[in-house]
PDB file of N, CA, C and O in Angstrom:
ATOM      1  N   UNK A   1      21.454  -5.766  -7.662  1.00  0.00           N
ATOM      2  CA  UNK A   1      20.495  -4.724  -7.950  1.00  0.00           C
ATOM      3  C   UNK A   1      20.153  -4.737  -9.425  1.00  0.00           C
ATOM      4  O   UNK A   1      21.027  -5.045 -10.236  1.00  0.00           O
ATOM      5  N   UNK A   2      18.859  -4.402  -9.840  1.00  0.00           N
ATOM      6  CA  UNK A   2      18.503  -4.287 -11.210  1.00  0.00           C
ATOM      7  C   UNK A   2      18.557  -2.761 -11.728  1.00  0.00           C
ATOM      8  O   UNK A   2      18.406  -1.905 -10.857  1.00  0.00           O
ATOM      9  N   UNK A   3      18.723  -2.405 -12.828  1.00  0.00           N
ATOM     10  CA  UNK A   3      18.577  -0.945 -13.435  1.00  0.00           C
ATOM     11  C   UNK A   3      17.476  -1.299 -13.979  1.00  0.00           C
ATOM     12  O   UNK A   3      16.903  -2.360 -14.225  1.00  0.00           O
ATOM     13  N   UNK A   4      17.143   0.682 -14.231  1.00  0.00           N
ATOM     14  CA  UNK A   4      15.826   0.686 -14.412  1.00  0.00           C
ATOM     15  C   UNK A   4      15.336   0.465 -15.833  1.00  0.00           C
ATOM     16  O   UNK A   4      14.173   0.553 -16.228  1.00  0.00           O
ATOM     17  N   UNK A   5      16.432   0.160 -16.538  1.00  0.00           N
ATOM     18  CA  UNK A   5      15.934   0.210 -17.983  1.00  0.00           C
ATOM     19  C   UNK A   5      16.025  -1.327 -18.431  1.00  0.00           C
ATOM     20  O   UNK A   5      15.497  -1.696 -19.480  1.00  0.00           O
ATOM     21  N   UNK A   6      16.579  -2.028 -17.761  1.00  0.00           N
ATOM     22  CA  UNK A   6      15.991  -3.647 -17.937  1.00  0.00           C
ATOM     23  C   UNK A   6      14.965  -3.627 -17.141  1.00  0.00           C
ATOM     24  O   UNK A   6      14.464  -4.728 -17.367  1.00  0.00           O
ATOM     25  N   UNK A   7      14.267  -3.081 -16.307  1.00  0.00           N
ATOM     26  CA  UNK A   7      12.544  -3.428 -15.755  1.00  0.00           C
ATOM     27  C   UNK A   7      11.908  -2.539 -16.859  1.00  0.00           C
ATOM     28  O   UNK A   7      10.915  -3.065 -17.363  1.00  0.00           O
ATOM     29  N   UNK A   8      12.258  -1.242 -17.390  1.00  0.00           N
ATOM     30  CA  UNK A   8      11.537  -0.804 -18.313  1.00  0.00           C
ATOM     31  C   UNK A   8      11.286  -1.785 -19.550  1.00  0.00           C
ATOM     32  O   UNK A   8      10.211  -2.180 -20.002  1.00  0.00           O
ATOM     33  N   UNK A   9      12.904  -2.127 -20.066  1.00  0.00           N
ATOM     34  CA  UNK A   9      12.200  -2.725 -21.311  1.00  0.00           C
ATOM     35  C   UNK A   9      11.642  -4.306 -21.131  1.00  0.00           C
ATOM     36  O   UNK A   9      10.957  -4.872 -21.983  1.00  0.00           O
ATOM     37  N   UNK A  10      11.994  -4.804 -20.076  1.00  0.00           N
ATOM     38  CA  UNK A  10      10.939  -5.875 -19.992  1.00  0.00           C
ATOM     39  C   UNK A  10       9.380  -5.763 -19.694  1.00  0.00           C
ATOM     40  O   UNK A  10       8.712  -6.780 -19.878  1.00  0.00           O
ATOM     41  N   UNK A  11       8.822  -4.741 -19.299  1.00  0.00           N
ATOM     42  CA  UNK A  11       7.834  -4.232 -18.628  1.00  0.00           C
ATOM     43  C   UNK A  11       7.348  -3.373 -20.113  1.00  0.00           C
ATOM     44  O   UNK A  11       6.306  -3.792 -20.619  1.00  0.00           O
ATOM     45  N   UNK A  12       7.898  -2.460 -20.666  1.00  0.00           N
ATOM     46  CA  UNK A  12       7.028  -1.989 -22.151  1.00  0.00           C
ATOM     47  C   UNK A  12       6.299  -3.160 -22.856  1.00  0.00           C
ATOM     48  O   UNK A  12       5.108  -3.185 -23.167  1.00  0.00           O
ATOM     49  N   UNK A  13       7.178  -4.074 -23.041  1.00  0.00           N
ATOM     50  CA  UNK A  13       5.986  -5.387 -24.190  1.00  0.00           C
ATOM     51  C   UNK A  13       4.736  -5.360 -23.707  1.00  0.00           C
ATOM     52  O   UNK A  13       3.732  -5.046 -24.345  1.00  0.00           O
ATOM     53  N   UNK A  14       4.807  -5.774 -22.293  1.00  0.00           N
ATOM     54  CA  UNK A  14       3.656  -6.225 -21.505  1.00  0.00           C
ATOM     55  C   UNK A  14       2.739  -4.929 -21.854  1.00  0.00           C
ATOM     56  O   UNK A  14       1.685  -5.172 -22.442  1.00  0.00           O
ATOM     57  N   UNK A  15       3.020  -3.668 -21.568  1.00  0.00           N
ATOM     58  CA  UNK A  15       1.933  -2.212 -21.564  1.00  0.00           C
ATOM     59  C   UNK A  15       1.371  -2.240 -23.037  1.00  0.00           C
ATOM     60  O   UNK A  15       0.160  -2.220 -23.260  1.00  0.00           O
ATOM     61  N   UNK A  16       2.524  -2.297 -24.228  1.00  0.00           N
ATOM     62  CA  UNK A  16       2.113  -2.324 -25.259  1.00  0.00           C
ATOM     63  C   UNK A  16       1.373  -3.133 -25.966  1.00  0.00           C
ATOM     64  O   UNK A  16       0.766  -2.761 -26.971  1.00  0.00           O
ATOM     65  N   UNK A  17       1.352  -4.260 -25.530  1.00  0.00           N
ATOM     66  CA  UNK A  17       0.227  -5.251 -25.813  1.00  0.00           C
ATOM     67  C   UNK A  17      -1.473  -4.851 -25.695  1.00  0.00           C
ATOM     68  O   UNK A  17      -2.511  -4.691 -26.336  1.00  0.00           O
ATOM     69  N   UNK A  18      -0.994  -4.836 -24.651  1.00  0.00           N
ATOM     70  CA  UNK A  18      -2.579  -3.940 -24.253  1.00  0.00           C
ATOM     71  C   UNK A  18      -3.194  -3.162 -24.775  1.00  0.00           C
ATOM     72  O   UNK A  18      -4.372  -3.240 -25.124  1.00  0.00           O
ATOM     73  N   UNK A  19      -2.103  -1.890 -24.950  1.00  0.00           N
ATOM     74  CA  UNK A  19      -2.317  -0.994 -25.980  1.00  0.00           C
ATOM     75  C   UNK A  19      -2.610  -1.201 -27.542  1.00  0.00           C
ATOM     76  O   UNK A  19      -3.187  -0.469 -28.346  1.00  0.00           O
ATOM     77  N   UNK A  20      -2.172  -2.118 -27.649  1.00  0.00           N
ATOM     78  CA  UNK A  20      -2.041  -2.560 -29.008  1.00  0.00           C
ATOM     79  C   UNK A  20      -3.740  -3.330 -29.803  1.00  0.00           C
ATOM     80  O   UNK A  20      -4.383  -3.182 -30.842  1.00  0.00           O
ATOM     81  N   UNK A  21      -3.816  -3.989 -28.786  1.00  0.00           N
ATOM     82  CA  UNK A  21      -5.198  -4.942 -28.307  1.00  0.00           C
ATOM     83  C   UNK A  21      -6.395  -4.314 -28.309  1.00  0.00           C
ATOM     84  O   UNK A  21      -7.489  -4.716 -28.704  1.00  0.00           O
ATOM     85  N   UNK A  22      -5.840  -2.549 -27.479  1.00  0.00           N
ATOM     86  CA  UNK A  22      -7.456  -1.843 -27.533  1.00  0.00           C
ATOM     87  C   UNK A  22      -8.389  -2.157 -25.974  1.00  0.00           C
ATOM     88  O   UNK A  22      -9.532  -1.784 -25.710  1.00  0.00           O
ATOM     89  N   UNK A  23      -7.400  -2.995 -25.087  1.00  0.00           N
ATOM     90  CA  UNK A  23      -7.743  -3.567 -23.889  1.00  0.00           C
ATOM     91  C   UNK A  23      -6.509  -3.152 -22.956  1.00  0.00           C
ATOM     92  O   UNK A  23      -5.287  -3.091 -23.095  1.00  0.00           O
ATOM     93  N   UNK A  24      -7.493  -2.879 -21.870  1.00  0.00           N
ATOM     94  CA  UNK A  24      -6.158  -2.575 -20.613  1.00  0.00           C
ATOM     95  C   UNK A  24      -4.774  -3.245 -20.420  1.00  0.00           C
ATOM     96  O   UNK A  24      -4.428  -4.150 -21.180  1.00  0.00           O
ATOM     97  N   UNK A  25      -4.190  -2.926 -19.681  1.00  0.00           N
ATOM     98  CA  UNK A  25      -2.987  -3.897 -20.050  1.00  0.00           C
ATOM     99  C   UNK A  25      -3.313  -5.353 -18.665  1.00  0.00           C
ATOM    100  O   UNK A  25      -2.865  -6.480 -18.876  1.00  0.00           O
ATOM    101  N   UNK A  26      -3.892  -5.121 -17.729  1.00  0.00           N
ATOM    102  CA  UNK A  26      -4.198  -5.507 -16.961  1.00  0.00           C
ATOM    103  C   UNK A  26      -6.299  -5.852 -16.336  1.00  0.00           C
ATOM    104  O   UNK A  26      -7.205  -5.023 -16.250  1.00  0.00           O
ATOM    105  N   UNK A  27      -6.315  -6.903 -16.135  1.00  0.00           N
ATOM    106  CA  UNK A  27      -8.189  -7.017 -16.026  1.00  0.00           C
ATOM    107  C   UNK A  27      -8.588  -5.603 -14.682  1.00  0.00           C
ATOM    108  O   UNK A  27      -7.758  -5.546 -13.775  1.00  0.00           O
ATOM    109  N   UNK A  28      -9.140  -5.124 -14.647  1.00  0.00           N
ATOM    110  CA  UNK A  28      -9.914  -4.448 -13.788  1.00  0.00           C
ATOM    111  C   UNK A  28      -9.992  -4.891 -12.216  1.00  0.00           C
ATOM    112  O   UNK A  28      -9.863  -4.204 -11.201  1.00  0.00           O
ATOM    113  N   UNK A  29     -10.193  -5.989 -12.346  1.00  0.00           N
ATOM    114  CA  UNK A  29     -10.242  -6.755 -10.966  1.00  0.00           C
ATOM    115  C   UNK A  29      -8.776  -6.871 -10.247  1.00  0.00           C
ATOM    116  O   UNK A  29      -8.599  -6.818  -9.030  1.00  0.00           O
ATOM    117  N   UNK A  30      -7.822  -7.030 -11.177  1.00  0.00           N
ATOM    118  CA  UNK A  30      -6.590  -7.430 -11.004  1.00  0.00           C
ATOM    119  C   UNK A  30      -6.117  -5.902 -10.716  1.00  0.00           C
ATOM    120  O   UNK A  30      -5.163  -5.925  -9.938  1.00  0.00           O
ATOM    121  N   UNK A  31      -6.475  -4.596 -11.090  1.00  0.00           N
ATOM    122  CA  UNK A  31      -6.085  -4.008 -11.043  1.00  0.00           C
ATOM    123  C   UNK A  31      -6.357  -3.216  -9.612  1.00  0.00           C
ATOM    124  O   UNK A  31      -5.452  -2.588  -9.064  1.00  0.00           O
ATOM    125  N   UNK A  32      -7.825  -3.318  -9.010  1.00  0.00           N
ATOM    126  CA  UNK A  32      -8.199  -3.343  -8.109  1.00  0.00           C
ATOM    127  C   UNK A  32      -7.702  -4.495  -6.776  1.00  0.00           C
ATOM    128  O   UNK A  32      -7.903  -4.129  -5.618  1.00  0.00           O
ATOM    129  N   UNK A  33      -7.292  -5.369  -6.945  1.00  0.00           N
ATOM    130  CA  UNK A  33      -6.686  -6.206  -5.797  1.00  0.00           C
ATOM    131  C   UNK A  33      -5.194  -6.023  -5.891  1.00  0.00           C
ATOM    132  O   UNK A  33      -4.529  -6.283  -4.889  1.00  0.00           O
ATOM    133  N   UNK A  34      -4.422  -5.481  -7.304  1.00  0.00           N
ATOM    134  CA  UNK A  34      -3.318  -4.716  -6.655  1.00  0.00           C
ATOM    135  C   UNK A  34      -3.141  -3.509  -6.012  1.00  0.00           C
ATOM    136  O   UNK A  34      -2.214  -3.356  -5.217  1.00  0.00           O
ATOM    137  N   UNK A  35      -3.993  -2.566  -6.290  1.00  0.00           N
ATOM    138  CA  UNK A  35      -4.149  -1.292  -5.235  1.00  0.00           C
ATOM    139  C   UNK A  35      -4.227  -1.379  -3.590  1.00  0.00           C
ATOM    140  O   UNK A  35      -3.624  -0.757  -2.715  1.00  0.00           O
ATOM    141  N   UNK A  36      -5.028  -2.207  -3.551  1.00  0.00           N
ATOM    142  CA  UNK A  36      -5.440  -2.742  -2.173  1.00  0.00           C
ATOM    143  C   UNK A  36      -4.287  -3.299  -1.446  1.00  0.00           C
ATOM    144  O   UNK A  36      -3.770  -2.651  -0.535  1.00  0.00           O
ATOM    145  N   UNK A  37      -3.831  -4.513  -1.807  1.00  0.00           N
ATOM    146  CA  UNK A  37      -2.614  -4.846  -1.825  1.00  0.00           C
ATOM    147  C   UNK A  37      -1.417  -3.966  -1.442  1.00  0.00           C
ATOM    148  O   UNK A  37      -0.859  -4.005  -0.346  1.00  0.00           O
ATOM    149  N   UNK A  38      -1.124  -3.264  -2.343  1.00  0.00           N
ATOM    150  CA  UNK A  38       0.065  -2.589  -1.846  1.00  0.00           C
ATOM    151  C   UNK A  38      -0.623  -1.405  -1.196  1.00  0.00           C
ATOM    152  O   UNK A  38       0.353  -0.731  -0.866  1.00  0.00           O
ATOM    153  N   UNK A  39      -1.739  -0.705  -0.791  1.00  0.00           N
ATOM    154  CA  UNK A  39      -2.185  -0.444   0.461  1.00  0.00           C
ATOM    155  C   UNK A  39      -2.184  -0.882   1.928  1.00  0.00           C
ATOM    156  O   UNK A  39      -1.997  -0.314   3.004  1.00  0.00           O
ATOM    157  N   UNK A  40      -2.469  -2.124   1.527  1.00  0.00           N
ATOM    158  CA  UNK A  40      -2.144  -2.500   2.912  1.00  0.00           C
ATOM    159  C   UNK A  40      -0.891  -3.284   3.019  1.00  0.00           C
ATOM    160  O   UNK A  40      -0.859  -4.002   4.018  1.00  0.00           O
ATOM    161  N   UNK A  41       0.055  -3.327   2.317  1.00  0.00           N
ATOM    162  CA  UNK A  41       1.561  -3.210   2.096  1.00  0.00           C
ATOM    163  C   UNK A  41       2.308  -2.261   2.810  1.00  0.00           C
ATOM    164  O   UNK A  41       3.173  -2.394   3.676  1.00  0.00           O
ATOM    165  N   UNK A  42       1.735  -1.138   2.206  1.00  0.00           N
ATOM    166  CA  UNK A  42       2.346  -0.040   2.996  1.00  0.00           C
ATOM    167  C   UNK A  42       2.218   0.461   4.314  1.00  0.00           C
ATOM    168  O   UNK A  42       3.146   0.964   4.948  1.00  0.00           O
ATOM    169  N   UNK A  43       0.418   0.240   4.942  1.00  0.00           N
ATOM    170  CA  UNK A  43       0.043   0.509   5.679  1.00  0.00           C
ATOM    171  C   UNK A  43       0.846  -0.563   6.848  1.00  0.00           C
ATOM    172  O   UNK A  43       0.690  -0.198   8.013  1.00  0.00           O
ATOM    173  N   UNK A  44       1.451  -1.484   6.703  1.00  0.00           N
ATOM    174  CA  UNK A  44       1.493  -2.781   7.544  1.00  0.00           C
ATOM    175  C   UNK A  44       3.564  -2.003   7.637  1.00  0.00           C
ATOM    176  O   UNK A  44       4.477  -1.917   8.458  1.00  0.00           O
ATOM    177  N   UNK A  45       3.384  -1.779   6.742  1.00  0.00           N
ATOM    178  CA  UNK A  45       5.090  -1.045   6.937  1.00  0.00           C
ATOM    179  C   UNK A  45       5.379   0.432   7.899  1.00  0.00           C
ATOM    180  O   UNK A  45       6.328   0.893   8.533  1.00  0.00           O
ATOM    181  N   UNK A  46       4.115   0.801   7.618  1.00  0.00           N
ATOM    182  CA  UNK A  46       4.147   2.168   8.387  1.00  0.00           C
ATOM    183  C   UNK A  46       3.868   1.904   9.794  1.00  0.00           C
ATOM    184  O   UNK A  46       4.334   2.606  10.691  1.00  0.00           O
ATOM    185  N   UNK A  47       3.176   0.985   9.977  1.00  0.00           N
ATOM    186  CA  UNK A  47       2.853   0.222  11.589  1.00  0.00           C
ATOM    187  C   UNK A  47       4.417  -0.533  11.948  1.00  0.00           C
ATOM    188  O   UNK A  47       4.733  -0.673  13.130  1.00  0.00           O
ATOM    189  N   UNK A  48       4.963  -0.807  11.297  1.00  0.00           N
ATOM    190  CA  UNK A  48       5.996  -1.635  11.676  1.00  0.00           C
ATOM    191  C   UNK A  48       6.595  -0.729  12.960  1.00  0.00           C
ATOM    192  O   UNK A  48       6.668  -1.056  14.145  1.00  0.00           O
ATOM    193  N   UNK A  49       7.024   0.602  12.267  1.00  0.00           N
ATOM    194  CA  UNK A  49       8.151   1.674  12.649  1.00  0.00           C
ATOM    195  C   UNK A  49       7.272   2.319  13.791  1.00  0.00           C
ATOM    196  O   UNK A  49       7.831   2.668  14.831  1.00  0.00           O
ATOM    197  N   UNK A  50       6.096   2.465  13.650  1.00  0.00           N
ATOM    198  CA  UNK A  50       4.988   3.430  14.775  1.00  0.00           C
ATOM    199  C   UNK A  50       4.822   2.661  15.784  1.00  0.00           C
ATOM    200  O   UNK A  50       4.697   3.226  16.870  1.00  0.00           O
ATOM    201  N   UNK A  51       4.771   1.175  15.748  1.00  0.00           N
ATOM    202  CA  UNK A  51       4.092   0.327  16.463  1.00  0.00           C
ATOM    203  C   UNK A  51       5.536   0.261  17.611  1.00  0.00           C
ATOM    204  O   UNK A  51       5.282   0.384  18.809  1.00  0.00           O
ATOM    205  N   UNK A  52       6.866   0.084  17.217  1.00  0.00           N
ATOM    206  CA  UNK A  52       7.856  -0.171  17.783  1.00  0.00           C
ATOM    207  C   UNK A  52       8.025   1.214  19.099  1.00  0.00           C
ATOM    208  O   UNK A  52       8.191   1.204  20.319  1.00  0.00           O
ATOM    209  N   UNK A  53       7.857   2.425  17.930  1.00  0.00           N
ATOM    210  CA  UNK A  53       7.725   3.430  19.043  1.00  0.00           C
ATOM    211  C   UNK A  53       6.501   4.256  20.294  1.00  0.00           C
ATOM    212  O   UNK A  53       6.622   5.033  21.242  1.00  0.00           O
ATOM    213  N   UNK A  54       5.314   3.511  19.581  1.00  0.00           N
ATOM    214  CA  UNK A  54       4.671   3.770  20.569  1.00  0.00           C
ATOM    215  C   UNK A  54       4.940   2.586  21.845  1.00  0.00           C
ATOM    216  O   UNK A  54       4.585   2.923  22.974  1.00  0.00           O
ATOM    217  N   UNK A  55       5.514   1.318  21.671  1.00  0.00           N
ATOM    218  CA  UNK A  55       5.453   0.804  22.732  1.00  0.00           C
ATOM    219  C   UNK A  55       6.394   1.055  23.589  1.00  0.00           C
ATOM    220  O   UNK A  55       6.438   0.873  24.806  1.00  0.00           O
ATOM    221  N   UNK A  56       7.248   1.548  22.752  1.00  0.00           N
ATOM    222  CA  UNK A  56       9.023   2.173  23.711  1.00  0.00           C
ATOM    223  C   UNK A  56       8.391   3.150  24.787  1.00  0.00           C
ATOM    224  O   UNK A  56       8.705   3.240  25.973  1.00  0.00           O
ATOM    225  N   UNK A  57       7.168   4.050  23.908  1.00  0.00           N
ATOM    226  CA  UNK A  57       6.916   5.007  24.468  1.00  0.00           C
ATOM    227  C   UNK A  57       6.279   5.014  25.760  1.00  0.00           C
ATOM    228  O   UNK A  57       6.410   5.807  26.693  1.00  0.00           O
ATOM    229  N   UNK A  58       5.270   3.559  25.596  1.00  0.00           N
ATOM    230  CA  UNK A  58       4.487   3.636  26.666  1.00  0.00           C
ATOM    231  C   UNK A  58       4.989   2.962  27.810  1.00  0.00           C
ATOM    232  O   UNK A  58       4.724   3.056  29.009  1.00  0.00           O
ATOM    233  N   UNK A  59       5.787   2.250  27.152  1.00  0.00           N
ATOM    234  CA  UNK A  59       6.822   1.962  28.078  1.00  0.00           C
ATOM    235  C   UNK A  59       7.290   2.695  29.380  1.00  0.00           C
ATOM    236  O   UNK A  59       7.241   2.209  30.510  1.00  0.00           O
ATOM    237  N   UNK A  60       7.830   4.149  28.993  1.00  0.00           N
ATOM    238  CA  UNK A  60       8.555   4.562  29.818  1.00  0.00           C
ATOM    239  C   UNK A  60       7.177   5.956  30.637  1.00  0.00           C
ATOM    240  O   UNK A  60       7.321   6.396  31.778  1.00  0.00           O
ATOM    241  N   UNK A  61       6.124   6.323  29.802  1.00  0.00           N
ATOM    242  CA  UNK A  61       5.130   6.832  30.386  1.00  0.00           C
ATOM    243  C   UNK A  61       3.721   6.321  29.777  1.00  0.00           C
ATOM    244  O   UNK A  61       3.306   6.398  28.621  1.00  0.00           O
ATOM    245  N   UNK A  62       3.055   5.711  31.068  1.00  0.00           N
ATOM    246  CA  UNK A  62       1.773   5.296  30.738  1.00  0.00           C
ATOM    247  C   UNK A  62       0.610   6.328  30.138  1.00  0.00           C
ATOM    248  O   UNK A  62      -0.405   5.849  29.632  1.00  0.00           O
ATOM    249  N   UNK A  63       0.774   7.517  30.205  1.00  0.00           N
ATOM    250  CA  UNK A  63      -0.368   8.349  30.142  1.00  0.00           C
ATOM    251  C   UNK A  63      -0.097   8.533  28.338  1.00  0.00           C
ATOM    252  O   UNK A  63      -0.806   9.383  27.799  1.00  0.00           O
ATOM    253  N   UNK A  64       0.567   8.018  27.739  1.00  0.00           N
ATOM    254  CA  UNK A  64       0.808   8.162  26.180  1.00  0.00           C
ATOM    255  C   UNK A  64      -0.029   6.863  25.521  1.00  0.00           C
ATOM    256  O   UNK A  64      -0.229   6.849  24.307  1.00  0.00           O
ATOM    257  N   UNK A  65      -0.480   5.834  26.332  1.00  0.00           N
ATOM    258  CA  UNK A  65      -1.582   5.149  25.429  1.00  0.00           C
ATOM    259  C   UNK A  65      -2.456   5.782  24.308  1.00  0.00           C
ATOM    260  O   UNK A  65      -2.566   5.448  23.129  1.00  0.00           O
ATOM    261  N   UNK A  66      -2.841   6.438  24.763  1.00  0.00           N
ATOM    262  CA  UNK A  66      -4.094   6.916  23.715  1.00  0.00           C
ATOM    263  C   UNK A  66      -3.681   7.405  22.413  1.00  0.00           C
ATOM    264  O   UNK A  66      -4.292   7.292  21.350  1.00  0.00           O
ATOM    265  N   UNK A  67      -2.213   8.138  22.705  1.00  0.00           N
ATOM    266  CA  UNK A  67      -1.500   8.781  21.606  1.00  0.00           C
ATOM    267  C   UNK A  67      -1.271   7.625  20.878  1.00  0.00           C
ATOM    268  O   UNK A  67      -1.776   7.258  19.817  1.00  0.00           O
ATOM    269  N   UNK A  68      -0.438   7.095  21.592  1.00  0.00           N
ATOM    270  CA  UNK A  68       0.094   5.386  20.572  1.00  0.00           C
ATOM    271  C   UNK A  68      -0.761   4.786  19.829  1.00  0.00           C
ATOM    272  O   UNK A  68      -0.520   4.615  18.634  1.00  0.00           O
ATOM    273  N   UNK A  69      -1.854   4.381  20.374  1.00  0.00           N
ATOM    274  CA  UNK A  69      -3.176   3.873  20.241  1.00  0.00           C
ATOM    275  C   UNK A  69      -3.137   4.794  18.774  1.00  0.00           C
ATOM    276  O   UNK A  69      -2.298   4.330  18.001  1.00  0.00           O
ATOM    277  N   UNK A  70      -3.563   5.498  18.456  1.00  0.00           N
ATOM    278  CA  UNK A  70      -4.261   6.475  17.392  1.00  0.00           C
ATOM    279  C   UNK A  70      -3.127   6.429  16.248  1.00  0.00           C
ATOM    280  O   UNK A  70      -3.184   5.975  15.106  1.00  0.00           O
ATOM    281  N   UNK A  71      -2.116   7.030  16.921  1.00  0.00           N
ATOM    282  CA  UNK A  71      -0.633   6.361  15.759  1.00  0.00           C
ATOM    283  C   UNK A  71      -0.526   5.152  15.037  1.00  0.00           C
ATOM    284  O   UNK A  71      -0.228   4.996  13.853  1.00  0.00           O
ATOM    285  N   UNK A  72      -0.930   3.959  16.272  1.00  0.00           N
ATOM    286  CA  UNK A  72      -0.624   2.999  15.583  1.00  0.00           C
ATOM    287  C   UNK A  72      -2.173   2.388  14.558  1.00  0.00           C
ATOM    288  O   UNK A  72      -2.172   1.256  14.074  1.00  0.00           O
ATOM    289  N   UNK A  73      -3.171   3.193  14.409  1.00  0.00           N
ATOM    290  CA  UNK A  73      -4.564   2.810  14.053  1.00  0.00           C
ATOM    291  C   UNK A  73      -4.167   3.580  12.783  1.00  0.00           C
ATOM    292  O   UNK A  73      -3.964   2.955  11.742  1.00  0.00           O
ATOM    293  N   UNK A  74      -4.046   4.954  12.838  1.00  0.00           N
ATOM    294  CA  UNK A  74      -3.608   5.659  11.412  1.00  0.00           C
ATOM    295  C   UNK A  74      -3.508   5.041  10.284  1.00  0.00           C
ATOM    296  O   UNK A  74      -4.472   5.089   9.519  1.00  0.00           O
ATOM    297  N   UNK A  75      -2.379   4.349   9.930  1.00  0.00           N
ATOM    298  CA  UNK A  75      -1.986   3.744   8.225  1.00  0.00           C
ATOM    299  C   UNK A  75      -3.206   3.185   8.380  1.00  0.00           C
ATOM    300  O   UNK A  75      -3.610   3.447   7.247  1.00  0.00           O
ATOM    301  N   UNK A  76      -4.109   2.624   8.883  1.00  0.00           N
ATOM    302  CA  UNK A  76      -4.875   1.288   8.544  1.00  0.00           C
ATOM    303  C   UNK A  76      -6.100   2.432   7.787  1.00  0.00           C
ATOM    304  O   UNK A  76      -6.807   2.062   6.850  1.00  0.00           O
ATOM    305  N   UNK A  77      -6.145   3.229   8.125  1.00  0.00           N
ATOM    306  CA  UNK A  77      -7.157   3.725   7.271  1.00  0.00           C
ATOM    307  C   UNK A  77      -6.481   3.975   5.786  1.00  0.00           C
ATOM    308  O   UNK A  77      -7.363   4.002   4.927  1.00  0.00           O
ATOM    309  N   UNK A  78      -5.522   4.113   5.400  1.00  0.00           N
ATOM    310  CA  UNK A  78      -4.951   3.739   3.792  1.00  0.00           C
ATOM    311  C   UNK A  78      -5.594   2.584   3.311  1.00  0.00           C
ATOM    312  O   UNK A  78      -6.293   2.683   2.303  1.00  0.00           O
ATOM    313  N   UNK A  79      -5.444   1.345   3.966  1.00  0.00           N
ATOM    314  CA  UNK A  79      -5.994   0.329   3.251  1.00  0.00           C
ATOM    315  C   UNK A  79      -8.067   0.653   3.093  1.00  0.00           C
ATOM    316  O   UNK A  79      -8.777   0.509   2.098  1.00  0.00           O
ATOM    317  N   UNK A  80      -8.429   1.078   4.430  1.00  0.00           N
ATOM    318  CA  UNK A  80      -9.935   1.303   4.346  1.00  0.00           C
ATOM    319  C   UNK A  80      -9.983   2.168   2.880  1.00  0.00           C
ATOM    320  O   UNK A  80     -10.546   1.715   1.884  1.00  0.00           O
ATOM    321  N   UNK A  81      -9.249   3.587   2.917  1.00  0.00           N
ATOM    322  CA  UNK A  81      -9.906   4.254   1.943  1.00  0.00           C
ATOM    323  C   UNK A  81      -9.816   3.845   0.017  1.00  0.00           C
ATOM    324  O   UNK A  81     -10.328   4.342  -0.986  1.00  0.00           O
ATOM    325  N   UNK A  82      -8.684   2.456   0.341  1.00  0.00           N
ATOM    326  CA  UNK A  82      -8.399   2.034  -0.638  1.00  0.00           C
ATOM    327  C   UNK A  82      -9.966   0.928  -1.314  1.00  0.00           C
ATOM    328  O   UNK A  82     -10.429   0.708  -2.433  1.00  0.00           O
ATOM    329  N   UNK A  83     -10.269   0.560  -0.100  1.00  0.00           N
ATOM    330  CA  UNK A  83     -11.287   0.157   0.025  1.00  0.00           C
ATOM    331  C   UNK A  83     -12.438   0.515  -0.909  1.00  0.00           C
ATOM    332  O   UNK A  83     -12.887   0.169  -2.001  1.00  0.00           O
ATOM    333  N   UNK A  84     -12.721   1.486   0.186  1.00  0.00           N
ATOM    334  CA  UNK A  84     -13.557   2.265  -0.479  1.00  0.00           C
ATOM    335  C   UNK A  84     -13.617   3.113  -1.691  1.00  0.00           C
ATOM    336  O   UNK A  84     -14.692   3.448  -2.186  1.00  0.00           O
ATOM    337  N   UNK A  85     -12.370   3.490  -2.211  1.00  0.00           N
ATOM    338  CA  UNK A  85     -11.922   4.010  -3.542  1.00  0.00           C
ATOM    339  C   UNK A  85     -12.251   2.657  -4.712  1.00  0.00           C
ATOM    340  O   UNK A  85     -12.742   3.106  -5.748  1.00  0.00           O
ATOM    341  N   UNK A  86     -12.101   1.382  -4.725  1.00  0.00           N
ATOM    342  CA  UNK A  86     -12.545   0.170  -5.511  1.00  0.00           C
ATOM    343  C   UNK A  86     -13.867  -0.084  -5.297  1.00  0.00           C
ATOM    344  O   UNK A  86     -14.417  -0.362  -6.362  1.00  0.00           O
ATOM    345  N   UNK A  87     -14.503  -0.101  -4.491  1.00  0.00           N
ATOM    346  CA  UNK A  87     -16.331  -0.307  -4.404  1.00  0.00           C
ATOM    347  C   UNK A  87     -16.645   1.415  -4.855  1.00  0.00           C
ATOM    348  O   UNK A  87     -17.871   1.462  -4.952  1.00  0.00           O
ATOM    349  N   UNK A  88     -16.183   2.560  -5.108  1.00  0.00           N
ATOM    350  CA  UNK A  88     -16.904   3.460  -5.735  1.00  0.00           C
ATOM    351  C   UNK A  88     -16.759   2.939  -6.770  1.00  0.00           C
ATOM    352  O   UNK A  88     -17.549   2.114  -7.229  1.00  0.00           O
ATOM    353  N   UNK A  89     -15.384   3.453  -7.504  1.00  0.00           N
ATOM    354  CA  UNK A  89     -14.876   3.313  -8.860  1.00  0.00           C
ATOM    355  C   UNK A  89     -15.543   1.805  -9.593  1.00  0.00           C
ATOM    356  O   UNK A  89     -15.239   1.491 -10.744  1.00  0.00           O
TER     357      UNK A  89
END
């Protein structure tokens, strides 16, 4: 395991540079395809756990499709609105 103050102080140079520079610490674009990214990171993690139980579910009663169905569609709109949060911004 790492502590948090060796990711901090390896990770300050990098911020302060930027800062230092008068320029982001990171390009815009880059900053936008990591948002997205760990959007649909997360979203693909949150399906992991939903996806397992809606099928247990439907498993044992068919009339719970639709529920499952909608559960397991949910996270994916994280990545859409992430989406759409980078083509406004």
């Amino acid at each position: 395991m790492f502590e948090l103050a060796t990711v901090a102080s390896s990770v300050a140079p990098v911020l302060q540079n930027g800062v230092e520079a008068g320029g982001p610490a990171i390009e815009p674009a880059a900053a936008a395809a990591l948002a997205v990214g760990l959007a649909a990171f997360g979203a693909g993690y949150a399906e992991r756990g939903i996806g397992a139980a809606a099928v247990g579910a439907m498993a044992e009663n068919e009339d719970l499709f639709g529920r499952g169905l909608i559960l397991t569609v949910l996270p994916e709109t994280l990545v859409i609105l992430a989406l759409v949060v980078v083509f406004v911004v």
